[in-house]
C-alpha positions in Angstrom: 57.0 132.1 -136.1 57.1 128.4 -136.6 60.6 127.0 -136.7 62.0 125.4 -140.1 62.7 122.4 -138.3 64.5 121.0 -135.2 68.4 120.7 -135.2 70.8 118.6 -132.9 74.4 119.6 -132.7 76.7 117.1 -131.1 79.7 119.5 -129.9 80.2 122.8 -128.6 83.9 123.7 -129.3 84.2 126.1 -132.5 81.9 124.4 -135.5 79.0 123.6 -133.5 77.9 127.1 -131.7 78.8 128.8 -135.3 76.5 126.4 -137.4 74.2 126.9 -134.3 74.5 130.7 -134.6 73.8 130.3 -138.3 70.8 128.0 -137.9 69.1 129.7 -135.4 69.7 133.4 -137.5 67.5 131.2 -140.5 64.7 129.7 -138.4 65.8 126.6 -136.8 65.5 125.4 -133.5 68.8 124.8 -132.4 69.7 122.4 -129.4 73.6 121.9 -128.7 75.0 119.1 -126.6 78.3 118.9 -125.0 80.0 115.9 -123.1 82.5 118.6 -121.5 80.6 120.6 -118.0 80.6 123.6 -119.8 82.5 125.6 -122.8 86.2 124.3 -123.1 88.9 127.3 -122.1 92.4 127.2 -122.4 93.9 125.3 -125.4 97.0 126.1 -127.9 96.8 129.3 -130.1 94.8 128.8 -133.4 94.6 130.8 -136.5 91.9 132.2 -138.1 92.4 132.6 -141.9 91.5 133.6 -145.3 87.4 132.8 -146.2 87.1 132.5 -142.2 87.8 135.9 -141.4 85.2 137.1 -143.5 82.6 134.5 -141.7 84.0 136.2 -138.6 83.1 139.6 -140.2 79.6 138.5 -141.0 78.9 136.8 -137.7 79.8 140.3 -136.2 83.0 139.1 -133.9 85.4 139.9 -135.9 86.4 143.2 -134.1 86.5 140.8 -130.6 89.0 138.7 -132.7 90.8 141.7 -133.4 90.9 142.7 -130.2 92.6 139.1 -129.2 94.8 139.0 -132.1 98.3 137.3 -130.6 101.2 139.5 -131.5 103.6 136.8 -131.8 107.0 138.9 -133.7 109.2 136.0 -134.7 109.9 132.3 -134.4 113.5 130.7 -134.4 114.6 127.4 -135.4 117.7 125.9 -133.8 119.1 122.5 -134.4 119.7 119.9 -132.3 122.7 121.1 -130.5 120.5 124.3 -130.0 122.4 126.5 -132.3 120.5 129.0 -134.3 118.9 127.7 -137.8 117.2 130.9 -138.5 114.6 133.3 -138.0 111.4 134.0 -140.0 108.3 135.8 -139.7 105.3 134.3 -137.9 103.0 134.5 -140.8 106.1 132.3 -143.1 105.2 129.5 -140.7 101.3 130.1 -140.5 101.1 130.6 -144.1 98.9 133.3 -143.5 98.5 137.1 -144.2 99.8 139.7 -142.5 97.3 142.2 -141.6 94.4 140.0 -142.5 94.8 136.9 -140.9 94.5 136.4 -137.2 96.0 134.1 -134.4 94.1 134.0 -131.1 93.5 131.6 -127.9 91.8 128.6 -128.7 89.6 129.5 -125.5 89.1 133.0 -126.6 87.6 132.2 -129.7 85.2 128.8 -128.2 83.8 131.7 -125.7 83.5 134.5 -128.3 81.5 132.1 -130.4 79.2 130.6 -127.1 78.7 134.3 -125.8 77.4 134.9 -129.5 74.8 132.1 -129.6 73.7 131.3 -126.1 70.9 133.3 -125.6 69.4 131.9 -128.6 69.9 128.0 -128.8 69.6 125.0 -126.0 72.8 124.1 -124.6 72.7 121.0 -122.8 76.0 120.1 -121.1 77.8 117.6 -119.3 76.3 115.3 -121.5 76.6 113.2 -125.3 75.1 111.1 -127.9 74.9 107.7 -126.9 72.5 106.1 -129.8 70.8 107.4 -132.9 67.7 105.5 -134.8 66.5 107.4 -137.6 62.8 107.5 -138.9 61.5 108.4 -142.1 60.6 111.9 -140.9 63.2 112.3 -137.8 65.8 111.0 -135.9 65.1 109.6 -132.2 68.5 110.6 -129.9 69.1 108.7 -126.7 71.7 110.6 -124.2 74.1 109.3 -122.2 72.3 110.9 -119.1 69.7 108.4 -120.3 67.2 111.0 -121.9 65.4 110.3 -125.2 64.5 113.6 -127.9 63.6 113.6 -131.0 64.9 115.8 -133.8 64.0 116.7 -137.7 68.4 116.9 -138.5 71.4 115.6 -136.4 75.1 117.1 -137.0 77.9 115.8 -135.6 81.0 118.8 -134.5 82.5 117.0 -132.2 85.9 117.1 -133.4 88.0 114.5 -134.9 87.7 111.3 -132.9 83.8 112.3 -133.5 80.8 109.6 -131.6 78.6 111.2 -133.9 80.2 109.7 -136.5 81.1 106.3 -135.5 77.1 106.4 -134.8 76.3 107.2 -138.1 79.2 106.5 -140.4 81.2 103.0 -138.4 84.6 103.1 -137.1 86.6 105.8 -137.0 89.5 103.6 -138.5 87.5 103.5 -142.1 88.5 106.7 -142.1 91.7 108.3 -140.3 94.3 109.0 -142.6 97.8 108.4 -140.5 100.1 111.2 -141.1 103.3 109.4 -139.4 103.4 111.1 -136.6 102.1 112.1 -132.5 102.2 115.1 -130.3 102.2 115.9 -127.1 101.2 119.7 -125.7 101.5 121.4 -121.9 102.0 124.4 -120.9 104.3 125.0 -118.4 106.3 128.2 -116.5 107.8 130.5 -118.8 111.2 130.2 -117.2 112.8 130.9 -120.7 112.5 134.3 -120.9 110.4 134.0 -124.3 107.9 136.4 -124.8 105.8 136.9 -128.2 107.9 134.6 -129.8 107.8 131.0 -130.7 111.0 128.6 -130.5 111.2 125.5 -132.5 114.2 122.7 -131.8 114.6 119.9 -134.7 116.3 116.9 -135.1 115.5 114.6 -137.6 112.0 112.8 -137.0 111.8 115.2 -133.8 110.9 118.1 -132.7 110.0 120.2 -129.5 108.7 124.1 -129.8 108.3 126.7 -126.9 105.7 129.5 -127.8 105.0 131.9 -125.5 102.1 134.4 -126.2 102.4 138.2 -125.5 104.4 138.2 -121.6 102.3 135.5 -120.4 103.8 133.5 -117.1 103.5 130.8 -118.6 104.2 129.0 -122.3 102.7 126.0 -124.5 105.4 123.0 -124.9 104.8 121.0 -127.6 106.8 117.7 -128.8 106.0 115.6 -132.1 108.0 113.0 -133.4 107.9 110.3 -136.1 106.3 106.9 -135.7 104.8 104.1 -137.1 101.2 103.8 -137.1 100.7 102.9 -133.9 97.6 101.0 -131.8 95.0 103.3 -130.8 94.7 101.3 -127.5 98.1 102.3 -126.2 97.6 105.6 -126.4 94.9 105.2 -123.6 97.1 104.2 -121.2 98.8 107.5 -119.5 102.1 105.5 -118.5 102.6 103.9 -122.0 102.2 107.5 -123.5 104.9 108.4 -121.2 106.9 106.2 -121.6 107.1 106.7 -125.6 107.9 110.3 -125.0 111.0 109.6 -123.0 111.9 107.0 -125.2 111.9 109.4 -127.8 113.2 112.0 -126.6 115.7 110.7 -123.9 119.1 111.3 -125.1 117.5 115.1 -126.6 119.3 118.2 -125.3 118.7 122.0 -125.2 115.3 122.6 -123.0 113.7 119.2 -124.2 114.5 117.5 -120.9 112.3 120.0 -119.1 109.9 120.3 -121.6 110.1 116.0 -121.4 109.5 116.2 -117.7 107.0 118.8 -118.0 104.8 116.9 -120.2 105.1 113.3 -118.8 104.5 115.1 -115.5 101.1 117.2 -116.1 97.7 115.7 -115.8 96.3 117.8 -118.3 98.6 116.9 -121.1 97.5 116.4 -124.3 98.7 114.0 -126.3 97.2 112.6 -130.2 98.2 111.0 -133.2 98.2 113.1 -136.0 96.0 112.8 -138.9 93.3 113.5 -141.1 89.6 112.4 -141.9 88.8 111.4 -145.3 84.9 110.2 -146.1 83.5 109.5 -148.6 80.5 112.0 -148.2 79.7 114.2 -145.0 75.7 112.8 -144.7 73.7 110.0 -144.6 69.9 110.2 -144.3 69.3 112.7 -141.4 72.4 112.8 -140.1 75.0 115.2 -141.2 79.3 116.4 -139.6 80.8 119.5 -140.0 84.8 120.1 -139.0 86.7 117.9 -138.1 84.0 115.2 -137.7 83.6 115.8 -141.4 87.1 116.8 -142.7 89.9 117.1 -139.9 93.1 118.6 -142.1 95.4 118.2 -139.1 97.2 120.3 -136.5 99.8 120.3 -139.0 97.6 122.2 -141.6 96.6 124.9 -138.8 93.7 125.0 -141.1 91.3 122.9 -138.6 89.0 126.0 -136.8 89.3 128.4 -140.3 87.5 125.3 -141.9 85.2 124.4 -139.1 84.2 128.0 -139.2 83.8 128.1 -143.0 81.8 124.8 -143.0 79.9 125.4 -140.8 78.6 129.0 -142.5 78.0 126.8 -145.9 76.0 123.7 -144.3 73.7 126.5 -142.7 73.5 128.4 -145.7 72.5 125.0 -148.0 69.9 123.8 -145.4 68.5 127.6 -145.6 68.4 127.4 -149.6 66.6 123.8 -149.4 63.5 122.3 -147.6 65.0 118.8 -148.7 67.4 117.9 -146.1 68.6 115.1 -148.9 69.1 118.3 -151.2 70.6 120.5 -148.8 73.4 118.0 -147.9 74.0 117.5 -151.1 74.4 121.3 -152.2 76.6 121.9 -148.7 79.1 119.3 -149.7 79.6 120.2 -153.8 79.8 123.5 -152.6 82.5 123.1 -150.3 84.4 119.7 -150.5 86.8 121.0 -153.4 87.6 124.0 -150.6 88.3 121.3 -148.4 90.2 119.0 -149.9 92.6 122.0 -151.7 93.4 122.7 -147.7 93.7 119.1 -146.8 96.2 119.0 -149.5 98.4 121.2 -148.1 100.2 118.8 -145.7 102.6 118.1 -148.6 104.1 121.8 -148.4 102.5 123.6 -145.5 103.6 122.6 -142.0 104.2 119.0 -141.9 107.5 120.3 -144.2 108.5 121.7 -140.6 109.3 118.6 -139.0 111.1 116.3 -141.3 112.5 113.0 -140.6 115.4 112.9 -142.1 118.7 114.8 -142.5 118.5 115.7 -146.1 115.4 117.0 -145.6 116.2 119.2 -142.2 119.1 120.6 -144.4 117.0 121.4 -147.1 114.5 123.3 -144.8 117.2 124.8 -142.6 118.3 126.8 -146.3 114.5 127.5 -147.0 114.4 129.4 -144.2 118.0 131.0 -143.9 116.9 132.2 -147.6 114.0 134.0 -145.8 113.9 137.3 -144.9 111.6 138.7 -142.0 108.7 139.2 -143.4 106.7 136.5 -145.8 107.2 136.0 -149.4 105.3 136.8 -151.8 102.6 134.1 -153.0 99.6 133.3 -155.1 96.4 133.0 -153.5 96.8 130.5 -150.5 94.1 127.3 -150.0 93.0 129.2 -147.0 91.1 132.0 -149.4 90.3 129.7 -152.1 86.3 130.0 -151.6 84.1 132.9 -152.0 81.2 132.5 -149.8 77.6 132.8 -151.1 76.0 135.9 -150.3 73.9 135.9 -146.5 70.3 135.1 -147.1 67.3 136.9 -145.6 67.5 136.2 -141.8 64.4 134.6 -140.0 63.0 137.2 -137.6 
């Protein structure tokens, strides 16, 4: 049958291959492009959650998520002399739902999600978005590899510090929201005898966290700490970002050191500022972001892949219910910015509230937890399940 149109993903981490599985499942021909080599592995834990796990269910990989559900059994906060704080249930930190919600490798779920959709769509890696001009009735794409295509719809998933958008949308600056803080994470041996447990040290305006999944050999360090909003340009420099973390962490004791020299000596250290993405709308003319790109809530939020997941599933499902692309934006984004922005919102009191900066505040958290017991309280509905996904229209065949 004649496809509904042509579609260009920019990205193929976790929005892009599932608005790709979605697209291609109503008709579209789906090309994906990718500046990594191939599908990125590795990466911290993430959690799926709430209106995600059902777009799981219905994309039929929810048992393989299941399957690679991390059994993490408790974390532990200590304070800075690395004296025991308390310890609280996984899903009090995650905000999730025991039973429901699931934790699992970042790289588990990127292949899980590929594996689903690569039989069906172009994937075209090792390669990016260099340019966009768009046309009345297409947009023409030149690639850094220096090939020219032309596509009905563009749709930038590539993640928070998104080309695709800069492209379409001007610097990223117009809209990064600065949450006050950076982050560093490595993994490193697991010579801490952790296993399915997480370990968080505080100070005020610092922390450091060991989290070892399952018996694994090995565990994922992460610091974040307080600090002004600083130049992007810095952070390019490997030996300035280095140089902030000891700085920041010099005097620190309990395992910091180690995780200090861990970090500042891995080449595959990541290291970010944290914030969010706030735009004014998600499209303009043929061009369209999803994620991140679109709506980046933070690490802090842990929401990040549960809403790339659930975006993803509701842009698909507007350009399905419209032949107007102008019409189909337009639907995807009423349907699903209040969704959004409720989970966005959630800085003020989800996981941001774990790192405060100063003493009053680590006090006050300290009792929050102490008052705790092991398994999480009882809530109203979270942010995370807040949206009720429209019914799955008649698949293309």
């Amino acid at each position: 049958m004649k496809p509904r149109g042509t579609v260009l993903i920019s990205g193929a981490s976790i929005a892009g291959p599932a608005l790709a599985f979605w697209l291609h499942r109503y008709g579209f021909e789906v090309t994906v492009v990718e500046k990594s080599p191939g599908v990125r592995g590795g990466g911290y834990p993430i959690d799926v959650r709430g209106t995600a796990v059902e777009v799981a269910h219905r994309m039929g990989i929810l048992p393989q998520l299941q399957r690679a559900h991390i059994d993490t059994r408790r974390v532990t906060f200590l304070d800075a002399d690395g004296s025991l704080d308390a310890v609280v249930h996984p899903q009090v930190v995650a905000g999730g739902v025991d039973g429901h919600d699931l934790e699992v490798p970042r790289g588990t779920l990127t292949n899980i999600l590929y594996t689903a959709v690569r039989d069906d769509v172009e994937f075209v890696f090792d390669d990016s978005v260099e340019s966009l001009t768009e046309h009345e009735h297409r947009v023409d794409v030149t690639f850094r590899s220096g090939a020219q295509r032309s596509f009905d719809l563009v749709v930038g998933a590539d993640g928070l510090h998104s080309h695709t958008r800069t492209l379409a949308f001007g610097p990223e600056q117009n809209y990064f929201r600065y949450l006050g803080y950076c982050f560093s994470i490595c993994t490193m041996p697991n010579t801490f005898g952790l296993a399915h447990e997480a370990v968080i040290w505080n100070t005020p305006g610092r922390a450091a966290a060991l989290y070892a999944v399952g018996d694994s050999d090995d565990v994922h360090a992460l610091l974040t700490f307080a600090h002004s909003e600083p130049a992007h340009e810095v952070f390019r420099d490997t030996e300035t970002r280095r140089a902030l973390i000891s700085t920041h962490f010099g005097d620190d004791g309990w395992k910091v050191p180690a995780i200090v020299d861990a970090t500042c000596g891995s080449p595959d250290a990541f290291f970010d500022t944290v914030g969010q993405i706030h735009l004014p709308q998600w499209s303009t003319g043929r061009v369209a972001l999803v994620g991140d790109a679109a709506y980046a809530p933070s690490f802090l939020t842990g929401q990040g892949s549960s809403l790339a997941l659930v975006g993803a599933y509701m842009l698909a499902e507007s350009l399905a219910a419209h032949d107007d692309h102008t019409t189909a934006f337009t639907d995807y984004e009423r349907a699903s910015r209040p969704f959004i922005e409720l989970n966005q919102s959630q800085i003020a009191t989800g996981a941001a509230a774990l790192f405060p900066t100063t003493a009053e505040a680590l006090q006050a958290r300290n009792q929050r937890l102490r008052d705790l017991t092991t398994s999480p309280p009882a809530t109203g509905r979270p942010a995370h399940t807040a949206l009720t996904l429209p019914e799955l229209r008649h698949m293309a065949s």
